[in-house]
C-alpha positions in Angstrom: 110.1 73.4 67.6 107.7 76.0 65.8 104.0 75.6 66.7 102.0 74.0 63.0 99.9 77.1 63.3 100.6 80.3 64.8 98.7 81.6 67.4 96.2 84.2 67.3 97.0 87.4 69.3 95.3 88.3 72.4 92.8 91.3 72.9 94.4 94.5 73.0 93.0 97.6 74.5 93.8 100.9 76.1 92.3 102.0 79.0 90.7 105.1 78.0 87.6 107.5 79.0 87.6 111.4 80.0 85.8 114.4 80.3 82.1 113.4 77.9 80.7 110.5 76.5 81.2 112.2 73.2 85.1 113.1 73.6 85.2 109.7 74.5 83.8 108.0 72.1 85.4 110.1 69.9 89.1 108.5 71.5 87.5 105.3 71.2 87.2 105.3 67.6 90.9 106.4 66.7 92.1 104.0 69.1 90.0 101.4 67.0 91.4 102.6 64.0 95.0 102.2 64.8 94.3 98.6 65.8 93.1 98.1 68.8 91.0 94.9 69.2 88.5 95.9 72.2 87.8 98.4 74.5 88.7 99.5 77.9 86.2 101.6 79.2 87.4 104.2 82.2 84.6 105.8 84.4 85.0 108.7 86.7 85.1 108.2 90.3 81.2 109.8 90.6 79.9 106.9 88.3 82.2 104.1 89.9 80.9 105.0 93.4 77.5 105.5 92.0 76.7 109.6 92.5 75.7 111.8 90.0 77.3 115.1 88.6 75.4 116.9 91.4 76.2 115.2 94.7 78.2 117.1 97.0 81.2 114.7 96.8 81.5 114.4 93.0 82.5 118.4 92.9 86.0 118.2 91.2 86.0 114.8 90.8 83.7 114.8 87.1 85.1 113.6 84.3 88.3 113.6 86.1 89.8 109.6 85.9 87.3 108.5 83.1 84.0 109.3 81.5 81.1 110.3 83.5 78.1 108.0 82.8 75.1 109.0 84.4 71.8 107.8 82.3 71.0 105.3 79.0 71.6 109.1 77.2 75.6 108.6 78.3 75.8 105.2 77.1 74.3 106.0 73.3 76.9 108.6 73.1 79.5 107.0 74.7 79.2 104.1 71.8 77.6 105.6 69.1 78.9 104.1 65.7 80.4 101.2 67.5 78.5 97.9 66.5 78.2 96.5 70.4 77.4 92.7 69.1 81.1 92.9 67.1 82.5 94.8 70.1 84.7 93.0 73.1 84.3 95.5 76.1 85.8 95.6 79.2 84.6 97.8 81.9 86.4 98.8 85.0 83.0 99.1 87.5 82.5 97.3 90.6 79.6 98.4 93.2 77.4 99.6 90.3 78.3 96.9 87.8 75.2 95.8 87.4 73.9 99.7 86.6 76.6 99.8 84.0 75.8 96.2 82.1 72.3 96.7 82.0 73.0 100.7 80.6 75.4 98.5 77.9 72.5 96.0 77.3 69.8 98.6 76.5 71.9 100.7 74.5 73.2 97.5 72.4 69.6 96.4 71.9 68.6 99.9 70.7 71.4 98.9 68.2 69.8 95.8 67.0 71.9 93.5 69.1 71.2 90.7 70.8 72.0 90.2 74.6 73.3 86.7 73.5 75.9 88.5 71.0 77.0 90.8 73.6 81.1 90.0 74.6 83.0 91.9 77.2 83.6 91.8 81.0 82.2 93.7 83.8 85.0 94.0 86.8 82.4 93.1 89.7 85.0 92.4 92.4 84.1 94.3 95.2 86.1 92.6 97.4 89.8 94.2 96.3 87.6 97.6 96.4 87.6 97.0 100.2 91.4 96.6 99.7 92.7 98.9 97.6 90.7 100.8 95.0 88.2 102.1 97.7 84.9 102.5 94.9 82.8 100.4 97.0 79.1 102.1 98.1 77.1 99.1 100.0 78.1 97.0 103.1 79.7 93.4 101.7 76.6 91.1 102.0 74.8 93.4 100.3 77.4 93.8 97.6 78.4 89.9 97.5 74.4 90.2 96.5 74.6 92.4 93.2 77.8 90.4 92.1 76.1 86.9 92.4 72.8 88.4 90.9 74.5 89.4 88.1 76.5 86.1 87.4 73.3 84.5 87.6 71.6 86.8 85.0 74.5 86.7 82.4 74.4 82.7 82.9 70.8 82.9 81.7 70.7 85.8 79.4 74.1 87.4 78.3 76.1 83.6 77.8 79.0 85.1 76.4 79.5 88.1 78.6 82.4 87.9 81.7 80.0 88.9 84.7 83.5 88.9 86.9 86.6 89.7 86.3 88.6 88.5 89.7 91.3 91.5 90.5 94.8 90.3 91.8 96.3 93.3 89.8 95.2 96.1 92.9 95.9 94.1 94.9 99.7 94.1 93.8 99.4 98.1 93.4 98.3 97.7 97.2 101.3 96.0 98.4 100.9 92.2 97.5 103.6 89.7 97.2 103.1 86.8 94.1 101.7 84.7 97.3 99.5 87.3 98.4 98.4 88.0 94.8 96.9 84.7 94.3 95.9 83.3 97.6 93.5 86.6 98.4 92.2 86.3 94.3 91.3 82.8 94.8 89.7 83.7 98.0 88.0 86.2 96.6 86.5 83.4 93.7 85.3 81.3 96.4 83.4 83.5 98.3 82.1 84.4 95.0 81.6 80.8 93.7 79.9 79.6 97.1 78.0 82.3 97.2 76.4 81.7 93.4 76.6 77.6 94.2 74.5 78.0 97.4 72.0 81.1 96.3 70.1 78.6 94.1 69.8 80.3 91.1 72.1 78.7 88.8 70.7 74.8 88.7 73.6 72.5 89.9 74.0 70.7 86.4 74.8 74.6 84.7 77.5 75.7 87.5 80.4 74.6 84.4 78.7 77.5 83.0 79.5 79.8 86.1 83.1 78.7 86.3 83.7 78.9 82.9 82.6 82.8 82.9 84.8 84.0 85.7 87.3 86.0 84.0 90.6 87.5 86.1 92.4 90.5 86.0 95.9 90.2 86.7 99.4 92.8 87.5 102.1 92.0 85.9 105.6 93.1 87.2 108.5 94.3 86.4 110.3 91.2 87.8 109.5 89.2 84.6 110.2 85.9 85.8 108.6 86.0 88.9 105.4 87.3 87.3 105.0 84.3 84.4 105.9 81.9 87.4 103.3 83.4 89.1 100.6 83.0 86.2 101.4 79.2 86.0 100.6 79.0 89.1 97.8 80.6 89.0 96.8 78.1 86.1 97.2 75.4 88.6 95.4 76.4 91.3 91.8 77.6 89.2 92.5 74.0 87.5 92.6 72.5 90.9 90.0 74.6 93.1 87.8 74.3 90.2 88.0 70.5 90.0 88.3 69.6 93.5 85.9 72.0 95.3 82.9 72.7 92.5 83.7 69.0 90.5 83.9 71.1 87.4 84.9 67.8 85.2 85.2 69.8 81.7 88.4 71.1 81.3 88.0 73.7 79.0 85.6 75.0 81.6 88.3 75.0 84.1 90.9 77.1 81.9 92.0 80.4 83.5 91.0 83.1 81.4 92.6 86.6 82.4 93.1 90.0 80.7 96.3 92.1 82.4 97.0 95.6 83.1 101.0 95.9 83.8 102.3 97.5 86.9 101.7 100.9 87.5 103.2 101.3 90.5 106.9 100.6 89.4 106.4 103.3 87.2 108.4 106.4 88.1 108.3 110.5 87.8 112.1 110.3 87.9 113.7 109.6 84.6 109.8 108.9 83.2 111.5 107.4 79.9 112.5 104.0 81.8 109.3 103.3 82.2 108.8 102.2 78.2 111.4 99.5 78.7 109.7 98.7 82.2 106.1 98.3 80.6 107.8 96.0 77.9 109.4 93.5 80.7 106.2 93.5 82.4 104.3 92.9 79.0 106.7 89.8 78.5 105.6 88.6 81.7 101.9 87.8 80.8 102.7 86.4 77.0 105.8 84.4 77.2 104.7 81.5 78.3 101.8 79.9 76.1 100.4 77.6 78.5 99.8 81.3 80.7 99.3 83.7 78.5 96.3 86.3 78.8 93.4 86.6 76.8 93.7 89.8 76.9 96.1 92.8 77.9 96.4 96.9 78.0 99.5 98.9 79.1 99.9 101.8 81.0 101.4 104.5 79.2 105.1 106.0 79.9 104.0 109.2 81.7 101.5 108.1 83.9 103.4 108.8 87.0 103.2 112.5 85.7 99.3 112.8 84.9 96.9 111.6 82.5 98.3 110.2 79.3 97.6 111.7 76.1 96.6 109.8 73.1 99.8 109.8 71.5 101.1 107.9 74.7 98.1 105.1 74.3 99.1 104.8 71.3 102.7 104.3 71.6 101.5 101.4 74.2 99.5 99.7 72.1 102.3 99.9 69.1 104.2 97.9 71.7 101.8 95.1 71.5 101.3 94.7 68.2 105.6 94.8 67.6 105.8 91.5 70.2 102.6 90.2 68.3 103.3 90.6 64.6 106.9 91.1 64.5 108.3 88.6 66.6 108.4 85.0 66.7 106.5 84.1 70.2 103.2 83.2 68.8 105.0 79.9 66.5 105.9 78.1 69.4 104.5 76.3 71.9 104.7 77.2 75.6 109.2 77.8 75.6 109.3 76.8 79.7 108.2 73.1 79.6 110.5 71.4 81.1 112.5 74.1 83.0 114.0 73.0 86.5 114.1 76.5 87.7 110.7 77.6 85.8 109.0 74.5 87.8 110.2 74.7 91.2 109.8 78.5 91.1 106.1 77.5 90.4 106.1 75.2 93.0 107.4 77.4 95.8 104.5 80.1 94.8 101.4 77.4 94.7 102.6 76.2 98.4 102.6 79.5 99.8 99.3 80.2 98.1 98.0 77.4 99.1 99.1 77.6 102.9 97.8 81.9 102.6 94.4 80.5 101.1 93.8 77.6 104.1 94.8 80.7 106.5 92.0 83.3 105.3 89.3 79.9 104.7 90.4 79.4 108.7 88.8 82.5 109.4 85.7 82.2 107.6 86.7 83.0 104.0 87.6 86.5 102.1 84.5 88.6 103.2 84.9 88.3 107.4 89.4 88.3 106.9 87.9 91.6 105.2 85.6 92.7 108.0 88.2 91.6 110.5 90.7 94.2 108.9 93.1 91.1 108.2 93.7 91.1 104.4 94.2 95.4 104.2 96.4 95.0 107.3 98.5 92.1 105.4 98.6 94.5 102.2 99.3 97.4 104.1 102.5 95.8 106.2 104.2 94.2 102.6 103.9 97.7 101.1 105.4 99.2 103.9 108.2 96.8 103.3 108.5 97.1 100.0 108.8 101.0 100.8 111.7 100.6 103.4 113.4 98.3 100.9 113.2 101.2 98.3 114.4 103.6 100.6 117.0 101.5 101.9 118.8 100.6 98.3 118.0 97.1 98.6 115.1 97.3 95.8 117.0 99.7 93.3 114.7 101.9 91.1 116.6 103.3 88.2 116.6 106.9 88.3 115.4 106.8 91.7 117.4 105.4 94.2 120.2 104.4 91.3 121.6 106.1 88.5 120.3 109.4 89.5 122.3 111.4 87.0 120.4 111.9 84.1 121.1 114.2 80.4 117.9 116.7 80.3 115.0 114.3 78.5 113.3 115.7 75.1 110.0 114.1 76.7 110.0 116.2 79.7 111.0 119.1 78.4 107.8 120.7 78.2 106.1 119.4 81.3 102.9 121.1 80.8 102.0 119.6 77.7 103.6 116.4 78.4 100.4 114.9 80.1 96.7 115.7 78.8 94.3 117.5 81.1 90.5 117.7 81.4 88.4 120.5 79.9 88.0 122.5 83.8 84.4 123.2 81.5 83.6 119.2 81.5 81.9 119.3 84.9 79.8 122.0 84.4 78.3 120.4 80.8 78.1 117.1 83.2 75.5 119.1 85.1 73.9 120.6 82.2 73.1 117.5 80.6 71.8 115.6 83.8 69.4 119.0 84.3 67.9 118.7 80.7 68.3 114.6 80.8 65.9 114.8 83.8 63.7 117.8 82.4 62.4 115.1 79.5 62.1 112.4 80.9 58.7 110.6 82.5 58.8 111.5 86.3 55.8 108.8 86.9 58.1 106.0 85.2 60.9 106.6 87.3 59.3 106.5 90.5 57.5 103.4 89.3 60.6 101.6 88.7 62.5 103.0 91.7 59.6 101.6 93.6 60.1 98.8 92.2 63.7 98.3 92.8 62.8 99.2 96.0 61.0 96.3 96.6 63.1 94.1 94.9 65.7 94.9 97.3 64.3 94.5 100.0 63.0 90.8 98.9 65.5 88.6 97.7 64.4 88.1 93.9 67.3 88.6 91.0 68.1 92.8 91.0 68.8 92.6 87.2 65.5 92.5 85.7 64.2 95.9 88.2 67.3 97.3 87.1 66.6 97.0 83.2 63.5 99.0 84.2 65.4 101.7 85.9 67.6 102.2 83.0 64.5 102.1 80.1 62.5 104.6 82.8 65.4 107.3 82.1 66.6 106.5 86.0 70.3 108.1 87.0 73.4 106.3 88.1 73.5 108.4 91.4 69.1 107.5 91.8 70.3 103.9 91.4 72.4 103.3 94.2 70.7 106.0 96.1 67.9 103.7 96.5 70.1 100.4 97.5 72.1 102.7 99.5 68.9 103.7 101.6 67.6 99.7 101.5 71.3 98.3 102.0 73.0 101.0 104.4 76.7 102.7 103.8 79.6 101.1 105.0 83.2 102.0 105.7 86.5 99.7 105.8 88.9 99.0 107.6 92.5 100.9 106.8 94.9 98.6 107.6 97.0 101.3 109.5 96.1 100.7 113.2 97.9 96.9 112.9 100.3 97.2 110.3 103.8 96.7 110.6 105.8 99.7 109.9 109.4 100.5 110.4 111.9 99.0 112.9 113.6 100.7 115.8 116.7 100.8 114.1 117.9 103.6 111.9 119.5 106.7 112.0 117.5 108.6 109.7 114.5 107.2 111.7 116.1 108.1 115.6 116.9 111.7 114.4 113.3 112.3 113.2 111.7 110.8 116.2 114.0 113.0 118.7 112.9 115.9 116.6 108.7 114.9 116.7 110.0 114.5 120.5 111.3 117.9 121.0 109.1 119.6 119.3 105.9 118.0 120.8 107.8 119.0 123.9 108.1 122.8 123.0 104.7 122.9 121.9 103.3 121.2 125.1 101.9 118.4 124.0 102.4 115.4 121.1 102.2 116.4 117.4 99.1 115.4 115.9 99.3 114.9 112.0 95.7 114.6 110.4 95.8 112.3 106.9 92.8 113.2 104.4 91.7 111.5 101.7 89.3 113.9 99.9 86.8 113.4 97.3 86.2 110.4 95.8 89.6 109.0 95.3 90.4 105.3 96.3 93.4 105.0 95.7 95.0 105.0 99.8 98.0 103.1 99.1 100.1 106.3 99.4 97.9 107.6 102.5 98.0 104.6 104.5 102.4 104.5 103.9 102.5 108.4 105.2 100.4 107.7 108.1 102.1 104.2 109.0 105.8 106.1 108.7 104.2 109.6 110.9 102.9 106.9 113.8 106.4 105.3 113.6 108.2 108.2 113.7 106.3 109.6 116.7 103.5 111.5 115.6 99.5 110.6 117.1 98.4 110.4 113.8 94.2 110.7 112.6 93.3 108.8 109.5 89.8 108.2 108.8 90.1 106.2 105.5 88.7 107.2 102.4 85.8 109.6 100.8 85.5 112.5 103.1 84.9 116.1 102.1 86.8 119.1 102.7 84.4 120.0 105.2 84.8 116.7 107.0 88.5 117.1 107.0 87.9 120.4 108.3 85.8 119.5 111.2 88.2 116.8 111.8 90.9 119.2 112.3 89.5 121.2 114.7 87.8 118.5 116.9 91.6 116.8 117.0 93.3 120.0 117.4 95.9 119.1 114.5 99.7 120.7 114.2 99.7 119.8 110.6 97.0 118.2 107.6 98.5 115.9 104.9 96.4 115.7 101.9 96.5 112.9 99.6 94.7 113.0 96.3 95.5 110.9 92.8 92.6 111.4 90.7 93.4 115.1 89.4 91.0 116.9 91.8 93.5 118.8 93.4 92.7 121.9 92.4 89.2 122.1 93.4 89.8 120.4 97.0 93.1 121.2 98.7 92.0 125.0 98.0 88.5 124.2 99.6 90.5 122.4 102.8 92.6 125.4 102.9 90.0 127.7 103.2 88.0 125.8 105.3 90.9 125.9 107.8 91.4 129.4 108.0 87.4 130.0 108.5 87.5 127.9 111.3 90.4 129.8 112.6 93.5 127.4 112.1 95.7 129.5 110.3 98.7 128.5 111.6 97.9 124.9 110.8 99.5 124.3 107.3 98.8 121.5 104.7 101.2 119.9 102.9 99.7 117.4 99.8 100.8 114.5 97.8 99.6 112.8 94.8 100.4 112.7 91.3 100.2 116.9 91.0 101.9 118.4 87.7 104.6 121.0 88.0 102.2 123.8 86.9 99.2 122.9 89.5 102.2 122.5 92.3 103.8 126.1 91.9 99.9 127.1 91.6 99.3 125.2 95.0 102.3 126.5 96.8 101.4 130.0 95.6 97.9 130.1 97.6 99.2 128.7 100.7 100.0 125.0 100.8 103.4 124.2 103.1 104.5 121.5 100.6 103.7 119.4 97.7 105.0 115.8 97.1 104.8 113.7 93.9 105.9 110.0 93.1 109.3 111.2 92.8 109.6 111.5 96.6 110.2 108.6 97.8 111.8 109.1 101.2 108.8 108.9 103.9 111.5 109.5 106.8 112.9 113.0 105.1 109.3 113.5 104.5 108.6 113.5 107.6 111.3 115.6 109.0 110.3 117.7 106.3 106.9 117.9 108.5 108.2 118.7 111.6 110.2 121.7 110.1 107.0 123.0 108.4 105.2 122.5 111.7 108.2 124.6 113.2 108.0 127.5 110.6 104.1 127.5 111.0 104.4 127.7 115.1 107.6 130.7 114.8 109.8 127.9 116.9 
C-alpha cells in the first residue's frame, strides 16, 4: 500500500575538495547547481592531521586528497557566495574537528549567520582513525577530550549542528564484517557518550539533547541485502543502548540518524565500468527500507579505483540519486520489509553477534584500552586478510577480477590519462605563498596571546572551544593549532594490527612454492630476507600495507613495518639500520611522485643501490611507466590482487637486484 504522502528525499552530496579553497569552492557551486542538496567537504591530509603547507611531512601531500585549509582566510574562500545558515555541511575532519568548526563558525558569522542556524556535521571520531584512516595527531585521552569538548559546546551554542558523526563505514574499508561494523561503532558511541555523561558539562536533564545529536556514518555494500539488514539492526541497538544505558525516554531522541558513503573498496581497476551498477546496489542498500534509510548519502564515483574523479564523474553519481529519488516509486511506500521472515531473522542473527562483539570489547574496558591493547586493528586486520584469501581463492568472485576476465576494449578507459582528474603540481607551491603573505598581515602579538591562551586552557581542564574561537579570530594556523596541543598533549602512535593477525594457512600450493623460494634464496644470500613496508607521507589509509606485510611474514620473509606517517628519510634510515633485501612502498593519496623518488634517492645516498623498491597504491598508467623509468623494480595498482604472486614477484626482483 502507497504511503498518503511521499517522502522527502534524503541529503545528497558529493564528496569533493582539491587543490585551493577557490577551485574548490568554485566545484562546490556547480555541484549545487546541478542539484545537490549539501556539501561534502574533503580536506588534504596536512589539514586533517593538523600541519601546515610548510611542515616537512606535508611536502607532496598539499592539495592532494582535498582542499588545504590552513587559516579563517581558507574558510572565506572556500565558501564564498554560499549562504552557511541555508547550507547542510558535512566535513570529513577528526583530530582537528574542533579547528575546523570553529574556522566554519567564524566565517558563517562574518556572513551574518547565526551559530544557532548553522546545520552540518563534523566527523569527530577519532577512534576508527586509530583503525583505519590513520589522521589521528594526539594520544586517545587527549583526543576523547576535544571530541567531548566539542559535543558539549554545540549542545550549548550550535543546537542544530552534528558534533559526531560515529564511523562504521572505515571500518568496513578496513576489513569489518556487518558484526564487526556495528559492535566496534556502538563501542565507539559509548566511550563517547560516557565520556560526555561523566565530564559534567552537559547537566543530566539535557543528555536527550547529546543523544539526539550523535550522527553515524555508515558503508554500504555491495551485498545489498546484507547491508539493509545490517542498518535495521543498527536501528535496534541505538534504540536500545540509548534507552537502557543513558534512559533516553524520548524516542525521537533515540532515532538513528546516519549519512552513507557506499563501498569503495569493492570498487575495481579491472573492468572500472562495473563499478556504476556496484555503486547502485550499494545505494539500494541504505534507502530501501524506510524504517533504515539515511538522512543523508554520497557515492563514490566509477573510476575511483583509477585516481581522482573528475566532475563529470560526481556528477554522473549524483544523477544516480536523484533517478532512484524522483523517478521511481520508493519514497510512496512505507518501509517494503515489514513482516519478512528472512528480512527479520537475518536482523536477528546480526544484533546477537553485535551484541555478544560489544559485551566482549566492554569486557576489556571499552573501545579506547581494546584500542591501546591492539585488539580492535588486530580483529580488522585478520577479517581483511580473509576476505583477501577468499578473493584470491574464487570463493568471493569479483567481476572482471577473478571472473569474467575477458572483456571488449572500454570507451571509458580508452584514454587513461584523461580518464581521472589530477592536481595542479603548481597547487602546493600557491599553498605556501598564501600561508607566507596570510602570516605577513596578520597581528603577531594576538596570536601569541591566544596561543598562550590555548595553552593554558589545555593544560587546565576548562571547555577548548571558546580558546579556540580566539585562535581562529587572532589569524592563528591549522598546523599552530595542533602544534600547541601536540606540545601540551604529546604524539602518539598505534598499534598495526600486523604482529597478531591471522594471515594465511599452511596449506596451498601457490603459498609452499613461494616459501621454498624466500627459503632458498635467504639461503643463497646468507641470511633471511628482510622486506621493509613504508607508509610515506601523510597517508592513512594502511589497509593495503598491513595485507602485504601479513602475506611477506606468512610467506617467510622477517618483515619491518612501522605503521603510518614516516618520511622518506625515516624509511631510509630504516633500511639501512635493518639491512633490507627489498622496500615496499605503499601510498594512496597521489603523492607518489614526490616521495617514492625521494626514497629512491635516499637509498642510493646511503649506498643501497642494490636494494630495489617496488610500490603500490592507486598510481595511474602514466605516473607508473614514469616510476618504472627512474628506477622502481615494480609498481602494483588495485588490479593486482594476488599477494602470493606478489610476492614471488618479490623474491625474483630481489634475485635480479642480487645477480643470483
Amino acid at each position: 500500500m502507497a504511503s498518503l504522502e511521499r517522502d522527502r528525499p534524503w541529503v545528497m552530496r558529493t564528496y569533493a575538495g582539491h587543490s585551493s579553497a577557490a577551485e574548490s569552492n568554485a566545484l562546490f557551486r556547480r555541484n549545487l547547481a546541478k542539484g545537490q542538496t549539501g556539501l561534502s567537504v574533503a580536506f588534504d591530509l596536512p589539514t586533517q592531521t593538523g600541519y601546515d603547507a610548510d611542515h616537512p611531512l606535508a611536502k607532496g601531500e598539499v592539495g592532494k586528497v582535498g582542499v588545504p585549509v590552513a587559516h579563517l582566510g581558507d574558510v572565506r574562500a572556500l565558501f564564498d557566495q554560499i549562504p552557511l545558515a541555508q547550507m547542510n555541511t558535512s566535513m570529513t575532519i577528526n583530530a582537528p574537528a574542533m579547528w575546523l568548526l570553529a574556522l566554519y563558525q567564524v566565517a558563517a558569522q562574518e556572513q551574518g549567520a547565526l551559530p544557532s542556524e548553522l546545520t552540518g556535521t563534523t566527523q569527530n571520531d577519532i577512534v576508527k582513525e586509530y583503525l583505519s584512516r590513520g589522521t589521528y595527531a594526539f594520544p586517545p585521552d587527549a583526543s576523547l577530550r576535544l571530541t567531548t569538548d566539542l559535543i558539549a559546546y554545540t549542545v550549548a551554542n550550535v543546537p542544530k549542528w552534528n558534533p559526531i558523526n560515529i564511523c562504521s563505514y572505515h571500518l568496513q574499508e578496513a576489513g569489518a564484517t556487518p558484526v564487526q561494523e556495528l559492535a566496534f561503532a556502538l563501542s565507539t558511541a559509548i566511550a563517547v557518550l560516557d565520556r560526555v555523561r561523566d565530564g559534567g558539562q552537559v547537566p543530566p536533564e539535557r543528555f536527550g539533547d547529546v543523544v539526539q545529536r550523535i550522527s553515524f556514518f555508515v558503508n554500504s555494500g555491495v551485498r545489498f541485502i546484507e547491508e539493509m539488514c545490517k542498518m535495521r539492526a543498527f536501528v535496534q541497538l541505538w534504540d536500545e543502548l540509548t534507552l537502557e544505558r543513558y534512559g533516553v525516554t524520548d524516542a525521537k531522541a533515540r532515532r538513528l540518524r546516519y549519512g552513507v558513503q557506499v563501498n569503495s573498496l569493492g570498487l575495481t581497476e579491472a573492468q572500472p565500468e562495473n563499478n556504476v551498477q556496484r555503486i547502485v546496489l550499494e545505494m539500494l542498500g541504505v534507502t530501501l527500507s524506510k524504517n533504515a534509510r539515511a538522512r543523508a548519502v554520497q557515492l563514490p564515483a566509477w573510476n575511483e579505483a583509477l585516481g581522482l574523479p573528475r566532475p563529470w564523474d560526481q556528477q554522473w553519481s549524483l544523477r544516480m540519486q536523484q533517478v532512484l529519488a524522483y523517478e521511481s516509486d520508493l519514497l510512496e511506500y512505507a518501509d517494503i520489509f515489514d513482516g519478512s521472515h528472512v528480512i527479520e531473522a537475518k536482523v536477528a542473527e546480526l544484533v546477537e553477534g553485535a551484541r555478544e562483539e560489544i559485551d566482549r570489547v566492554q569486557a576489556m574496558g571499552g573501545a579506547v584500552a581494546a584500542v591501546e591493547s591492539g585488539y580492535l586493528k588486530q580483529a580488522l586486520v585478520a577479517s581483511h586478510a580473509e576476505r583477501w584469501q577468499r578473493i584470491e581463492s574464487g570463493e568471493q568472485v569479483v567481476v572482471g577480477v577473478n571472473k569474467f576476465e575477458n572483456t571488449e576494449p572500454s570507451p571509458l578507459t580508452a584514454d587513461l590519462d584523461t580518464a581521472i582528474q589530477t592536481v595542479d603540481p603548481a597547487a602546493e607551491q600557491a599553498a605556501l605563498a598564501s600561508l607566507r603573505e596570510w602570516r605577513a598581515q596578520r597581528d603577531a602579538k594576538a596570536v601569541e596571546t591566544a596561543l598562550t591562551k590555548l595553552r593554558a586552557t589545555a593544560k587546565g581542564s576548562d571547555n577548548l572551544m571558546p580558546a579556540t574561537l580566539e585562535c581562529v579570530r587572532a589569524g592563528v594556523t591549522t598546523g599552530e593549532w595542533a602544534g600547541v596541543l601536540r606540545e601540551m598533549f604529546g604524539e602518539y602512535r598505534a598499534p598495526t594490527g600486523v604482529s597478531g593477525s591471522v594471515g594465511v594457512s599452511a596449506g596451498g600450493e601457490a603459498i609452499a612454492a613461494v616459501r621454498e623460494k624466500v627459503a632458498s634464496t635467504s639461503t643463497e644470500l646468507g641470511g633471511r630476507l628482510r622486506f621493509l613496508v613504508g607508509k610515506p607521507g601523510l597517508d592513512g589509509h594502511s589497509n593495503g600495507a598491513e595485507q602485504v606485510a601479513v602475506r611477506a611474514r606468512d610467506v617467510g620473509f622477517e618483515v619491518i613495518y612501522q605503521g603510518i606517517r614516516l618520511t622518506p628519510e625515516q624509511i631510509v634510515a630504516a633500511a639501512v639500520a635493518e639491512d633490507v633485501h627489498c622496500v615496499g612502498l605503499s601510498i594512496l593519496s597521489g603523492s607518489h611522485m614526490e616521495l617514492v623518488p625521494a626514497v629512491v634517492a635516499g637509498l642510493r645516498e646511503a649506498g643501497l643501490e642494490d636494494v630495489p623498491v617496488v610500490v603500490g597504491g592507486i598510481v595511474p598508467d602514466a605516473d607508473a611507466r614514469a616510476l618504472l623509468a627512474s628506477g622502481v623494480a615494480a609498481v602494483y595498482t588495485p588490479k593486482d590482487y594476488d599477494l602470493t604472486g606478489m610476492m614471488s614477484d618479490m623474491v625474483d626482483v630481489i634475485r635480479r637486484a642480487n645477480k643470483i
